[in-house]
N, C-alpha and C positions, 0 to 999 in steps of 0.2 A: 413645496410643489407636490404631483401627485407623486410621488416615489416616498417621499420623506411624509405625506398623508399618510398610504396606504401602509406605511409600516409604524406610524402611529399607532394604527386601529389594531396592529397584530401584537407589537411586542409593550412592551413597559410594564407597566404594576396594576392590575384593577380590582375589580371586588374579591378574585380568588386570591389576591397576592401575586408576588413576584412568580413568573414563568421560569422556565428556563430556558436561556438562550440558543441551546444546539434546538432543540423544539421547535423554534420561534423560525430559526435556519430553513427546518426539513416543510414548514409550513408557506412559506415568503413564496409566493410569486412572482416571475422576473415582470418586467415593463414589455408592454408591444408597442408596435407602429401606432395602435390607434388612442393608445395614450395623449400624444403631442396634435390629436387633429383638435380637437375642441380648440385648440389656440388659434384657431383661424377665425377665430369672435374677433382677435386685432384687429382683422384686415376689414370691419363692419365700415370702421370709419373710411374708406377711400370707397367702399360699394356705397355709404348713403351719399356721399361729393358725386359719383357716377350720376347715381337713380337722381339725385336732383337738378344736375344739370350744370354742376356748379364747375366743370374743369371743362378745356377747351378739348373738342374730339369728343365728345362720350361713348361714342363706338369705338373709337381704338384702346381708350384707358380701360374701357370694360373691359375689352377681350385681351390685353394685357392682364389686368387681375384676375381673370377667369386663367390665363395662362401660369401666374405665379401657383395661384389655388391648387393648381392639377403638378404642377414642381415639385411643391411643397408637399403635398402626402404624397408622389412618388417617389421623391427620395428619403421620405421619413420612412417608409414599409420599405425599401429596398435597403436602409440600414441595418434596419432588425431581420431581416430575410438573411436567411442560411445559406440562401443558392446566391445571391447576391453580396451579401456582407464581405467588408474587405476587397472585394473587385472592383474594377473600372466603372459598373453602372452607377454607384450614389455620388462619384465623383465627377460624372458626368453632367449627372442629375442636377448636382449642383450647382456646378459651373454655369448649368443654362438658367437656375434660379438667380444666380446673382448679376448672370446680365439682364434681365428681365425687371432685379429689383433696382438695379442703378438707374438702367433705363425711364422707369415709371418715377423714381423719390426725384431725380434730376430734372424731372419736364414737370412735376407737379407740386413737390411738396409738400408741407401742411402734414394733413393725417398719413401722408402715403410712407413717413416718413418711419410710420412703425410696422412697415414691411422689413426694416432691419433687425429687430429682434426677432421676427419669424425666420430670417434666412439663417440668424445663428444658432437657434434651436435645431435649425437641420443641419447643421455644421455640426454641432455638439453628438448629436447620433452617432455621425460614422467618421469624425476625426480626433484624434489621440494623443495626447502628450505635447510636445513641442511644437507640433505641426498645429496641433491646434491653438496653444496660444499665438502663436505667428497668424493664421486666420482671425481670431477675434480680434485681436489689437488690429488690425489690416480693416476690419470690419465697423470696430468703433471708431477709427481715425475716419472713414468714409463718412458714417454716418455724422458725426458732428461738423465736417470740413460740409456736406452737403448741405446740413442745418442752418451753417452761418453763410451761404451763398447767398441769403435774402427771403429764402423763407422762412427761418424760425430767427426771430431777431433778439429771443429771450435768451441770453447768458446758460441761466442755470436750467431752462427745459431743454437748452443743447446738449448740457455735460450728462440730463436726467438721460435722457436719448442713447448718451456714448455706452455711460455709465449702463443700462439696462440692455443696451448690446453685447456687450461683453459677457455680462452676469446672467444671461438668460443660454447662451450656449456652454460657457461655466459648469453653471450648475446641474445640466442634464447631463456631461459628462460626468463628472465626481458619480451622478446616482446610478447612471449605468456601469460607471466602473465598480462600484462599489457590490451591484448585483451581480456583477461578474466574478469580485475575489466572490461571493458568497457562494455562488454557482461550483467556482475550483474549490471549495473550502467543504462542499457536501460531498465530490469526487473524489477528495483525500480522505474522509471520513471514511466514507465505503468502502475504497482499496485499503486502509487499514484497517479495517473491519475484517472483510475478505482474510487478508493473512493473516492475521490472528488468529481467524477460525482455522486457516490450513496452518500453517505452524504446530498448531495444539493438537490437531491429527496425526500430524505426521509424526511427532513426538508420542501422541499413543497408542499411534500404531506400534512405533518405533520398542517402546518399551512393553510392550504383551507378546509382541515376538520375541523378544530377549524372553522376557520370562516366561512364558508358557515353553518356548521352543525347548529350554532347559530344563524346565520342570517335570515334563511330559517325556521329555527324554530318558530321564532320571528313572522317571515310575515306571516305564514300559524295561527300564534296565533290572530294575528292582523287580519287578514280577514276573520277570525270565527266569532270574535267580532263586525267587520263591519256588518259581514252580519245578525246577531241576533240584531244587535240595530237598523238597517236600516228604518224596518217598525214603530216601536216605537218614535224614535229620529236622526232622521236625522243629527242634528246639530253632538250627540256623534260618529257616525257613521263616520262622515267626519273628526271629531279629531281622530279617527283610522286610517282614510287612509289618512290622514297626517303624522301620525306615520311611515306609510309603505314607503310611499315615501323617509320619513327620513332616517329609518336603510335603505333601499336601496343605496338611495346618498352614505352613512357612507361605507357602503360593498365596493362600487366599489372604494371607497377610499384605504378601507383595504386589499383586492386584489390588488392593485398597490405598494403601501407598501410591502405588501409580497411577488409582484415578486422583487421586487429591494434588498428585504434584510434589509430594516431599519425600520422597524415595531416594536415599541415597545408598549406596552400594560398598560394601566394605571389602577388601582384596582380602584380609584374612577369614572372612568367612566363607568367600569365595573358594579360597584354594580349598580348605578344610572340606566344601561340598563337593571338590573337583577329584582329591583323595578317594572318596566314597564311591562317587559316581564311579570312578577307571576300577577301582577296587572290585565292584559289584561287576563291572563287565570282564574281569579278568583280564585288565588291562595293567602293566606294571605301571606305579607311576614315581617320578624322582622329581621331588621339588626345590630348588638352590635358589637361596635368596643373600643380596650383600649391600651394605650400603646403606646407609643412616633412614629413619624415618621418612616417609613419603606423607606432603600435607593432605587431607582428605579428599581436595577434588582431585586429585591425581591416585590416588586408591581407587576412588568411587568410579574414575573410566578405566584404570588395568583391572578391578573387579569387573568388568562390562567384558573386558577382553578373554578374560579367564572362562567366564559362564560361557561365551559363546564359542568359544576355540574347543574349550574341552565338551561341549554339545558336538559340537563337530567331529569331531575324535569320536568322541561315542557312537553315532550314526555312521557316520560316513568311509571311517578309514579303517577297517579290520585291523587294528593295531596289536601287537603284544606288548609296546611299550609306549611310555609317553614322558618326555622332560619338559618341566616348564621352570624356566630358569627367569630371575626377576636382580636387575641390577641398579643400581642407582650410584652418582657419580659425577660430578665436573657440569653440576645442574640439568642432568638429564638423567630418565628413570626410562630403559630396557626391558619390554616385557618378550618372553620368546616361548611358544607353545610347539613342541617339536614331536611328531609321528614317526611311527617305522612302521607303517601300511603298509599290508602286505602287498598294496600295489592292484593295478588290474591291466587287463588288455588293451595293448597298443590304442585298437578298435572303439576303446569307450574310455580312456584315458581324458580326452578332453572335455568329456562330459561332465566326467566325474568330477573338475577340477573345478568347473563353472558350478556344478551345482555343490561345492564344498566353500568356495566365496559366497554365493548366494546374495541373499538381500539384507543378510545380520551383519554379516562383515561390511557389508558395506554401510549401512546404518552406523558399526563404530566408527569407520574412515571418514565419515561428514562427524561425529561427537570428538571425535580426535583433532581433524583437522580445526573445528572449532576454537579449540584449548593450545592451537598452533604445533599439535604433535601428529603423527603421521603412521599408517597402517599397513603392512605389504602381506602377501600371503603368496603362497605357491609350493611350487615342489621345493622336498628338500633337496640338499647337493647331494646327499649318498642316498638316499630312501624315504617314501615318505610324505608328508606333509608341514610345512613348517608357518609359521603366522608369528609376526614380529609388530611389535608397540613399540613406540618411541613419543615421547612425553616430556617436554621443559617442564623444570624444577626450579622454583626459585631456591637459591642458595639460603639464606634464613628461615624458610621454610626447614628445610632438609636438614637442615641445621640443629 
């Protein structure tokens, strides 16, 4: 038919060789109402019985056929109609096409008889599923019980009749359904498309604020320190900005790593930078660790935890000390980043505390919760600021 034509001419194998099928998808045009009108060529044979004179009434059978004719493409276009589709009007529509085609095959016969494959092509438009074969079978039992009433006395042009009633509303379903998965099948592609792309954003955004936010931290720490030691000890001064040039090299490392995607993060080189950083700000710091090996993705997010807690600490919390204590145990691995901030006024105490969560912590809280482990941060109980990891461990792992 034309559905299964026109997707002849687009998809299979030709002089360039095989397409590819998602292609063949974004290119396919669905069907319209004006597809099924050419099929009104059927109904030639009851207009040349009119125009020659050959049925009883010629003004009533004409305008009868003139009435099916105007049925039939209103409810083919109110099928495919958006403002109609699925409402009361093609079921309307059709209800008054099929008294009009009983009416007309019952008093005339003969050719009139292939007004039955037209009224099911208008069936096959706008009904679906069960309902629909309940209509056709209803359809083709009419049409051949009409046939064998005495005008068609041939056996097998009755069953041809039944048989091509059924098979002509049939088949325009299947094609229209079939343009429709193909229609859902472009919409899936594109909302998977769509989040793919955001996904991949948000993750690098996710991971340039992790590392610049640390890095940047680092260097702006490290060249407060050059610059206070400079007049006193040159020598110390220049082992700072040796340091800077180091986390720099390191960054631009980490930055290529995380556009590629294969960046994964190590908790012991992590603290070892965290040592450095509180060190350089004159920050004390005490690191306690217990508890068997931790497997890598479970390093690779408390290293996540570590860079950004101890950023924080650095910025945020005037500290003199800093504990970060790391435990693992009974299939679960404890990370805890603990401040004695000197604290601020009452008056900007909440502020401070929202902009010390920020957007990084909350970026681990969705990577944590990911991996079914979970993130808290806030004041401490005696002073302070405290940020706590909690991380399932598989036992053979840690093991």
């Amino acid at each position: 038919m034309w559905g299964l034509r026109a997707f002849g001419r687009r998809g299979g194998c030709g002089a360039d060789g095989p397409r590819d099928f998602g292609e063949e998808i974004d290119r396919m045009k669905g069907p319209d109402g004006g597809s099924l009108i050419p099929w009104l060529l059927m109904a030639s044979g009851p207009a040349v019985d009119v125009a020659q004179g050959r049925v009883a009434l010629p003004w009533l059978a004409g305008s009868g056929l003139a009435a099916f004719c105007v049925l039939y493409v209103c409810a083919v276009r109110a099928g495919f109609s958006d403002r109609f589709k699925g409402g009361p009007v093609p079921v309307r529509l059709l209800l008054a096409q099929a008294a009009v085609t009983f009416a007309l095959t019952i008093g005339y016969g003969g050719n009139w008889l292939l007004l039955f494959p037209l009224l099911s092509l208008a069936c096959g438009v706008s009904a679906r599923g069960r309902r629909l074969g309940i209509v056709l079978i209803g359809l083709s039992a009419s049409a051949g019980v009409i046939a064998g009433m005495g005008h068609h006395e041939d056996f097998w042009n009755t069953a041809t009749l039944s048989y091509g009633t059924f098979l002509s509303g049939l088949v325009v379903s299947v094609i229209l359904t079939l343009f429709d998965a193909v229609h859902m099948l472009k919409a899936t592609r594109q909302e998977l498309a769509r989040s793919a792309v955001a996904e991949e954003r948000m993750r690098f955004s996710r991971d340039l604020h992790d590392l610049l936010g640390h890095t940047l931290s680092v260097i702006v720490v490290k060249s407060e320190a050059a610059r206070r030691l400079a007049p006193r000890d040159m020598d110390a001064a220049l082992t700072q900005v040796a340091d800077i040039e180091a986390v720099g090299r390191q960054a631009l490392t980490e930055i290529r790593e995380a556009v590629t995607g294969y960046r994964e993060g190590s908790l012991a080189t992590e603290l070892d930078r965290a040592r450095s950083a509180l060190s350089a700000s004159d920050i004390e710091v005490v690191v306690r660790e217990s508890g068997p090996p931790l497997p890598p993705q479970a390093e690779a997010l408390l290293g996540w935890v570590v860079r950004e807690g101890v950023t924080n600490v650095v910025r945020h919390s005037g500290a003199s000390s800093c504990e970060i204590e790391l435990r693992s145990s009974g299939g679960k691995a404890r990370l805890t980043i603990t401040d004695n901030g000197s604290g601020v006024s009452s008056a900007t105490a909440a502020t401070t505390t929202a902009h010390r969560i920020g957007t990084g912590l909350k970026g681990l809280s969705e990577r944590l919760a990911a991996a079914g482990g979970s993130l808290d941060s806030g004041p401490a109980q005696r002073r302070g600021f405290q940020v706590t990891a909690e991380l399932p461990v598989e036992e053979e792992n840690a093991a």
